[in-house]
C-alpha positions as CSV (number, residue, x, y, z in Angstrom):
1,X,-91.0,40.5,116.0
2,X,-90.6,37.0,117.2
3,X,-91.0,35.0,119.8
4,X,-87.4,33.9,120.9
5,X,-88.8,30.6,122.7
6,X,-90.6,29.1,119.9
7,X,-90.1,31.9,116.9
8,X,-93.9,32.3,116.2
9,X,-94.8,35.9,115.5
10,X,-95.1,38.1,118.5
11,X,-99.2,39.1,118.6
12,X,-99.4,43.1,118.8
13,X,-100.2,43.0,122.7
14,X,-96.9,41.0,123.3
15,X,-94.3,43.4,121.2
16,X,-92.7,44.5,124.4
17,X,-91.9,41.2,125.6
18,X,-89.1,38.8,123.8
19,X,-91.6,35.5,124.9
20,X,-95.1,35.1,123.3
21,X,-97.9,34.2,126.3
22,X,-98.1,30.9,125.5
23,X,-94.7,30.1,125.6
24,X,-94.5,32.4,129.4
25,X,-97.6,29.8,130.6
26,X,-95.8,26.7,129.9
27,X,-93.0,27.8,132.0
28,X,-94.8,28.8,134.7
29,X,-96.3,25.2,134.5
30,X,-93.4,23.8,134.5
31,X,-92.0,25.3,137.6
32,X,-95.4,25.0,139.4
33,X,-94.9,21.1,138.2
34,X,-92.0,20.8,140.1
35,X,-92.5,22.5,143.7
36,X,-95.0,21.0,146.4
37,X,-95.4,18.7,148.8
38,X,-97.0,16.6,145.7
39,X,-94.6,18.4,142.7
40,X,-92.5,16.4,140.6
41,X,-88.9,17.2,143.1
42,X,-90.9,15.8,146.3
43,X,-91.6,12.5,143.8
44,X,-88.5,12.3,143.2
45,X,-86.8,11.7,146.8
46,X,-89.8,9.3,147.2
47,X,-88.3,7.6,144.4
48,X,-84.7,7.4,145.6
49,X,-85.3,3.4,146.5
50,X,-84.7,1.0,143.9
51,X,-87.9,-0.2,142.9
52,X,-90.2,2.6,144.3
53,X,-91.2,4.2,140.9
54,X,-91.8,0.9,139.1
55,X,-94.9,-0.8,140.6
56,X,-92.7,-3.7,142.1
57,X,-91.4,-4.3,145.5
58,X,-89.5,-1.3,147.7
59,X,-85.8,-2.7,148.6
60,X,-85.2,-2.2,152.0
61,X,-82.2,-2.4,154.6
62,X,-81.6,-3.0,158.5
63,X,-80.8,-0.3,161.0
64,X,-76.8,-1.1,160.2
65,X,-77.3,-1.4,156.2
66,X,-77.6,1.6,154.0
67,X,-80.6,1.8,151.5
68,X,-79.2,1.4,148.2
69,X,-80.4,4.5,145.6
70,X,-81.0,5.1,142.6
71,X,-78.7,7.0,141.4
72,X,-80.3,9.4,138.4
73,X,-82.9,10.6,140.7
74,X,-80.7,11.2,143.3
75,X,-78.3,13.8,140.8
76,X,-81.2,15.8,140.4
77,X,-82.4,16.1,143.7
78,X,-79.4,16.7,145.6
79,X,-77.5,19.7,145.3
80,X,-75.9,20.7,142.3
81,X,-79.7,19.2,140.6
82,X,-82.9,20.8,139.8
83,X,-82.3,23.1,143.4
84,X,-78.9,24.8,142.4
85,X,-80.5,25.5,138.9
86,X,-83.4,27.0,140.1
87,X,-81.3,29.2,142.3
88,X,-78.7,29.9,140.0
89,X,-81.3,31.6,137.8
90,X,-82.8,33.4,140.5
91,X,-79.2,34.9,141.5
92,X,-79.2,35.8,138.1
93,X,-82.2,37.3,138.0
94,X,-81.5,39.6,140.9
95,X,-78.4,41.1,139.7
96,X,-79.3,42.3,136.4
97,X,-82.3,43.7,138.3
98,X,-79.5,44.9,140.9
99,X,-81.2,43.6,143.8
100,X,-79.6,41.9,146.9
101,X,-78.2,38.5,147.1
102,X,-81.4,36.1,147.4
103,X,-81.4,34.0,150.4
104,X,-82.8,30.5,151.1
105,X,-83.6,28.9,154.2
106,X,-84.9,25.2,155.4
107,X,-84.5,21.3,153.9
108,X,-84.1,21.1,150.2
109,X,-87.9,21.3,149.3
110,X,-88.3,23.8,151.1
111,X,-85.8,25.7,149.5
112,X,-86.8,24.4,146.0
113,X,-90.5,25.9,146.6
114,X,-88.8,29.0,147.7
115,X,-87.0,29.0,144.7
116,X,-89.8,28.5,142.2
117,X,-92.0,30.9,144.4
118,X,-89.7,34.1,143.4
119,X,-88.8,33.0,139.6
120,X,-93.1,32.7,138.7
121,X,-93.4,36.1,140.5
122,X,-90.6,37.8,138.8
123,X,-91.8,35.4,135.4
124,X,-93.7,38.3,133.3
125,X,-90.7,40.5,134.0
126,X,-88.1,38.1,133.1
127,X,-90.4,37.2,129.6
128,X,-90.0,41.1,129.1
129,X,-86.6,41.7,129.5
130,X,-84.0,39.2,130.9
131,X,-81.9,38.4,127.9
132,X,-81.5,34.9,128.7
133,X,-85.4,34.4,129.1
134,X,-85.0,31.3,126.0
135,X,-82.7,29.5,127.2
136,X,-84.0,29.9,131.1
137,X,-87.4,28.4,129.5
138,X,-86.0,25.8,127.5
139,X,-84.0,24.7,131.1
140,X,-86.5,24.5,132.9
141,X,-88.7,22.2,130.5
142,X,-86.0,20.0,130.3
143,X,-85.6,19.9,134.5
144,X,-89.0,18.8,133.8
145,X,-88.9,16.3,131.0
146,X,-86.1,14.8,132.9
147,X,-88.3,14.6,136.3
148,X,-91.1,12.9,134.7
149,X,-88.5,10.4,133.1
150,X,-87.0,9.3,136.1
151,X,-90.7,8.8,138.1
152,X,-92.5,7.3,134.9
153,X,-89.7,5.4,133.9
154,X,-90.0,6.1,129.8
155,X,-86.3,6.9,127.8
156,X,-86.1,10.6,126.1
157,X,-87.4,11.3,122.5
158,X,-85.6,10.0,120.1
159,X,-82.8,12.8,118.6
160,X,-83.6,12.6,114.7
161,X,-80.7,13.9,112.2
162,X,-82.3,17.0,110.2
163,X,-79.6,19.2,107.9
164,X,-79.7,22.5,107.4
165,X,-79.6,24.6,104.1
166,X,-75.8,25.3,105.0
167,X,-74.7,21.7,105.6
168,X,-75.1,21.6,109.4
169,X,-76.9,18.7,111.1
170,X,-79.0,19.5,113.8
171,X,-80.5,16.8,116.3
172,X,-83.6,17.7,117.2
173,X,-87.1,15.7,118.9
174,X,-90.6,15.6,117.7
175,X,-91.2,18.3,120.6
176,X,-87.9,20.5,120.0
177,X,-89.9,23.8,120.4
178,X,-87.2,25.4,118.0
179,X,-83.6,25.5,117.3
180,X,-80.9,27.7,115.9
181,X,-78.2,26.2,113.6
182,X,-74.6,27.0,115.3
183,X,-73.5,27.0,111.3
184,X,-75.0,29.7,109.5
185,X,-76.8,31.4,112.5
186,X,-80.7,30.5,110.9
187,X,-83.3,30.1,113.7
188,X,-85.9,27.5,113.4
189,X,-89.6,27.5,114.8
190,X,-90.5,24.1,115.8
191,X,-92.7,23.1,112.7
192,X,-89.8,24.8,110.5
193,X,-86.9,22.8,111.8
194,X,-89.1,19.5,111.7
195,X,-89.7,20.3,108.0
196,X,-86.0,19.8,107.5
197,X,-84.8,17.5,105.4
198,X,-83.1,14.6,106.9
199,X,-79.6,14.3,106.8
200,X,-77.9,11.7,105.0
201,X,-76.3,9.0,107.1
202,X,-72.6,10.2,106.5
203,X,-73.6,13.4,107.3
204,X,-74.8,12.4,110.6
């Protein structure tokens, strides 16, 4: 059996979960990344002034003016962002385990924290048996990918062109923890899918 995050063989400890322990750390760093007073979501409101994440001068306004934002920060930390995500997941979450509606209270961080406080309790079980575990871990990595963008700055890896066996290009980056081809099905570990040839430039 295989991991169905990364596709690395399941160790015999781990048969009866569909996410190998490594893979079920990572998440649970990348949610504790984002909650606190100090996480990667509180960064981000302090970031919503133009200027305030770049080292250079904070632009401010008068009492009458509003504060111009930045706008990418501002998606992710306003609702319908990283908060509704997280949430979604954990509704999810409680009705395939046919539990009650889960209920939030307090500002946005709070929430968020609340948020990220159930899905790393609930994490092992959820690595076990929630069917969508793969794509719930490969979310939240990117919420975080795309935090630490926005607060450092730096663009996204580069997408590189790979083709598959069966004609199919796949873009993938140098830390794509795996991917399956939507041509022929095949999934690929991350060291596999890098090994790919790369597609021709027509093909891509």
């Amino acid at each position: 059996m295989h991991c169905t995050v990364c596709t690395s063989a399941l160790y015999a400890d781990e048969l009866d979960h569909q996410a190998c322990r490594p893979c079920t750390n990572r998440v649970d760093q990348h949610l504790r990344a984002l909650a606190g007073p100090d996480g990667l979501y509180a960064q981000l409101a302090d970031s919503l002034t133009p200027g305030s994440c770049s080292g250079g001068p904070v632009v401010s306004g008068t009492r009458g003016a509003p504060i111009p934002v930045r706008l990418e920060p501002l998606s992710l930390t306003a609702r319908g962002g990283i908060i509704t995500i997280l949430q979604t997941w954990l509704v999810d979450w409680h009705d395939t385990l046919g539990w009650r509606y889960p209920r939030w209270t307090g500002d946005l961080q709070g929430q968020l924290d609340q948020a990220v406080h159930a899905l790393r309790i609930n994490l092992a079980w959820a690595a076990a048996s929630h069917p969508a575990f793969a794509e719930f871990a490969r979310e939240i990595g990117q919420l975080k990918r795309q935090a630490e963008g926005q607060l450092t700055g730096e663009k996204p890896p580069r997408r590189i062109p790979v083709q598959c066996p069966c004609g199919t290009v796949l873009r993938v980056t140098i830390d794509t923890p795996g991917a399956r081809c939507p041509g022929c099905e095949t999934q690929y570990g991350h060291s596999e899918v890098l090994q790919l040839p790369m597609a021709e430039r027509t093909a891509a």
